[in-house]
Each structure stands twice: as structure tokens, then as C-alpha cells.
C-alpha positions in Angstrom: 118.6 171.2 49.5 116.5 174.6 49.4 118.2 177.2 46.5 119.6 179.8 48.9 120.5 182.1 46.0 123.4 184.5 46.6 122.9 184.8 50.2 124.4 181.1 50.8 127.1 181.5 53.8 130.1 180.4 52.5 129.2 180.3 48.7 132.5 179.9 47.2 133.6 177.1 48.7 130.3 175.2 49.0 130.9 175.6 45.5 134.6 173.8 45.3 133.2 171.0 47.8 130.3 170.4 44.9 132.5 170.4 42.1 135.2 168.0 44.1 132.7 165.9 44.3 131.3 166.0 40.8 135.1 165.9 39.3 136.2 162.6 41.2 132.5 161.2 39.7 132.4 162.7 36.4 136.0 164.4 35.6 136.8 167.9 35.4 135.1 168.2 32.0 132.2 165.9 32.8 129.9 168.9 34.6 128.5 172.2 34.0 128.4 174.8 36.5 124.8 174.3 36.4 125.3 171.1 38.0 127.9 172.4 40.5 125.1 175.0 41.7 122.7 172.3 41.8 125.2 170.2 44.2 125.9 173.3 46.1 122.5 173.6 46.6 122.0 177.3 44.7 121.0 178.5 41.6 123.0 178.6 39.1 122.7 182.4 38.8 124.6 182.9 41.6 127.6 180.7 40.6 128.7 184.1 38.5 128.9 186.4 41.6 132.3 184.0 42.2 133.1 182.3 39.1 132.7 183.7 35.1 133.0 179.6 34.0 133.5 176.1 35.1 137.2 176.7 34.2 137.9 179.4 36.6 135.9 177.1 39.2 138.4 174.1 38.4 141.1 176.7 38.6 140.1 178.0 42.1 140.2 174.3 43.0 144.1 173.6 41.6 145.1 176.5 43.8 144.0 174.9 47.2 145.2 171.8 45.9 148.7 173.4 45.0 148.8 175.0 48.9 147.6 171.7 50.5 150.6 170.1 48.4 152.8 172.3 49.3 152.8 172.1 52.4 152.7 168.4 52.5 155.9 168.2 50.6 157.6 170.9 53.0 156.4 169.0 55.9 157.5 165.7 54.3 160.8 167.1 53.8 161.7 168.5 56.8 160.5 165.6 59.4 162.7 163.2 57.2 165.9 164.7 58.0 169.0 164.6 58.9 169.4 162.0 56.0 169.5 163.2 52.6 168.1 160.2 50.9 165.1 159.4 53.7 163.9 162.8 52.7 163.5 163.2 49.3 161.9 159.7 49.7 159.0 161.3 52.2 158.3 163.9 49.6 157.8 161.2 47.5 155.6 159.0 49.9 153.5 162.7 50.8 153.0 162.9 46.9 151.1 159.4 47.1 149.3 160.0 49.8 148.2 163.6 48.3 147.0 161.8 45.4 145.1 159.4 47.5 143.6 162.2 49.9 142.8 164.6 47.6 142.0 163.1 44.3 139.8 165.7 43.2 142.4 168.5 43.9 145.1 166.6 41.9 142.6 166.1 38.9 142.1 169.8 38.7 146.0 170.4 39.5 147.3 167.8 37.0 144.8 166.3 34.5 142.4 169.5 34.1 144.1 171.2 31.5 144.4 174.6 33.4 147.5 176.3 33.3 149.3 176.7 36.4 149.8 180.5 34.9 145.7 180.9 34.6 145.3 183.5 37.4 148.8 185.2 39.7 147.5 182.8 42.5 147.2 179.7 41.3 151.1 180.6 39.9 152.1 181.3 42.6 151.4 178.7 45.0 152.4 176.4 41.8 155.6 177.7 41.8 155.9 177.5 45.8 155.5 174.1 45.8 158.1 173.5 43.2 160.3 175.6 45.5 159.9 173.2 47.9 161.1 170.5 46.1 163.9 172.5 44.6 165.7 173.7 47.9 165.7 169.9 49.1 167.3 169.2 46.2 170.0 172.4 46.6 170.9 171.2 50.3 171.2 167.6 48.7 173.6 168.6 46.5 176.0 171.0 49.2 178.6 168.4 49.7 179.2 167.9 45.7 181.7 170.6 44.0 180.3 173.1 42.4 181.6 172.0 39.0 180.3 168.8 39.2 177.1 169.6 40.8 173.5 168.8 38.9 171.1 171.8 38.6 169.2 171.1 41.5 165.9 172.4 39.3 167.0 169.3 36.7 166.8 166.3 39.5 164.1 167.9 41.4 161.7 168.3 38.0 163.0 164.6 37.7 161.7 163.2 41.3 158.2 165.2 40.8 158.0 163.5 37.1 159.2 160.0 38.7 156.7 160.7 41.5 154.1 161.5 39.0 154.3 158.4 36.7 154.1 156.2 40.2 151.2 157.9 40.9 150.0 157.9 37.0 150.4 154.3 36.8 150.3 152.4 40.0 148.4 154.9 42.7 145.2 155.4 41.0 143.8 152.4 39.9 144.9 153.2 35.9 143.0 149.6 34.2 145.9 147.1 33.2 148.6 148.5 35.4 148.7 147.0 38.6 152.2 146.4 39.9 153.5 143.7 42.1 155.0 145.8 44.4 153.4 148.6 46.6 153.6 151.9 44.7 155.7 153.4 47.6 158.2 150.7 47.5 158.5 151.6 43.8 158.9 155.1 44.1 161.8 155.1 47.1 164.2 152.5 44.9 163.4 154.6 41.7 164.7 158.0 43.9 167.4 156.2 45.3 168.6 154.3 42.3 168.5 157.5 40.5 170.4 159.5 43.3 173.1 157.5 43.6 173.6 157.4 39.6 174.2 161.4 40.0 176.2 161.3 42.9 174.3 163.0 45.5 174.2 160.2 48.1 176.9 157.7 48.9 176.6 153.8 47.4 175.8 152.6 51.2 173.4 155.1 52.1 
């Protein structure tokens, strides 16, 4: 490709395509912005006009990923009702298929190092995603008394880390960890096991 300087179109995000790509190849610490500019087709000079390093590139790229997830998991949620348990169990099933569709995104979101609290955006839509998560896990928990309800923040942080180690372990290919059963299968008898241990859905259900 010809180096079309600063006057590239669409810059910044010719820039995230280039360093998806080069982050699924190499990592997210495996390339220099030079490199990213070079896959962008631009010179590296005019990286800088959108991005002071490679980490506020990466960052840029956890921040879509965060919205695409998001909205995955809102979308999962709300199409599985009106049961409780088939729910939480498609917000599980969207967090595989995230990882599987965006595997660059969830590199830069999860395995990158960069803080969730690196710019107000990237917090932001963190934190909406999380919200998601945590007002299934509210209405989940309506018919329990108050008393004896869970914090729905505890068992919500506990189906994203479940949903995480599936993913960590059995979704990606990790060497030495291939499971006999699908990783979906694993994930929606891990939520329900662990559901019906609280309380939240009935024995039968």
C-alpha cells in the first residue's frame, strides 16, 4: 500500500483494524506502532496525530471491544427471557462467542494489561457492560427476601469469572486443555449448578 500520510480517510480506525490484526498474530505486546502504521498502510509519523503510544492504540481497541460486548451480553439477556436460568446462560454462551468473533478485541480487553480506568471511555463502557450483567443478576434475585438475598454484584462478578476461565481454558485453544465436552455445555451446568447452590432458581428448573 502507498504511505498516504495524515491525509488517510479514516485514519484511526484503519489503525485499530492493523493492530487487530497484528495482536491476534503477534500479541498485544508483540508490535510497535511502527508496524501498525506500516499495516495501516501510513507512516508512522502520522500514528501520533491519533495515538501518543501503542498502549493508548491497544486501549482505543478495549473500548470498542467493551461496547461490542456489551451489547452482546444485553442482547443475550433479554432474548433469553422469561426464564431466569436460560438467560444468564445466553450471556454466558454470547461471552463465548465474543471471544471467538473478536479475539483481538478480547486480548486488548482482557490479556493486554490496560486498565479498564486508562482513559473516562474505556471506563465507562467497562463499567456498562458489567451493568449489564449486574441488573440480570438483580431481577434474578427479586423473588428471594431481602435478607437472604446475595449481592447481585457478588454472583454476577462470579458468572463473568466462571465465563472467563471457560473461555481461558477450553474456548481458545490454551495447549493441554482440551475438554471432552463443548465449552458451552460446560459453562451452562457450571451457571446452573452454581445458581441453584444460592437459591436463585428452583431445583427443577
Amino acid at each position: 500500500m502507498s504511505k498516504r500520510g495524515y491525509h488517510h480517510g479514516n485514519l484511526r480506525e484503519a489503525l485499530v483494524e492493523a493492530a487487530l490484526v497484528l495482536i491476534e498474530a503477534k500479541g498485544p505486546t508483540g508490535f510497535t506502532l511502527s508496524e501498525a502504521a506500516k499495516q495501516a498502510g501510513v507512516t508512522p509519523a502520522a500514528v501520533y496525530r491519533h495515538f501518543a503510544g501503542r498502549e493508548d492504540l491497544i486501549a482505543e481497541i478495549a473500548r470498542q471491544g467493551y461496547d461490542i460486548f456489551a451489547d452482546l451480553i444485553a442482547y443475550a439477556f433479554e432474548t433469553g427471557q422469561p426464564s431466569a436460568l436460560a438467560s444468564f446462560e445466553a450471556t454466558g454462551r454470547a461471552y463465548l462467542a465474543f471471544a471467538r468473533k473478536y479475539p483481538g478485541h478480547y486480548v486488548a480487553m482482557f490479556e493486554s494489561g490496560i486498565s479498564i480506568n486508562r482513559t473516562p471511555e474505556l471506563a465507562h463502557v467497562a463499567g456498562r457492560a458489567m451493568e449489564v450483567l449486574q441488573r440480570a443478576a438483580a431481577q434474578l434475585s427479586e423473588h428471594i427476601p431481602a435478607d437472604k438475598r446475595p449481592p447481585p454484584q457478588m454472583f454476577s462478578a462470579h458468572i463473568w469469572a466462571m465465563s472467563h476461565g471457560v473461555v481461558e481454558l477450553f474456548a481458545r485453544g490454551s495447549p493441554g486443555t482440551r475438554s471432552p465436552f463443548p465449552p458451552e455445555d460446560l459453562l451452562e451446568t457450571g451457571i446452573g449448578i452454581y445458581l441453584r447452590g444460592l437459591g436463585l432458581i428452583p431445583p427443577d428448573q
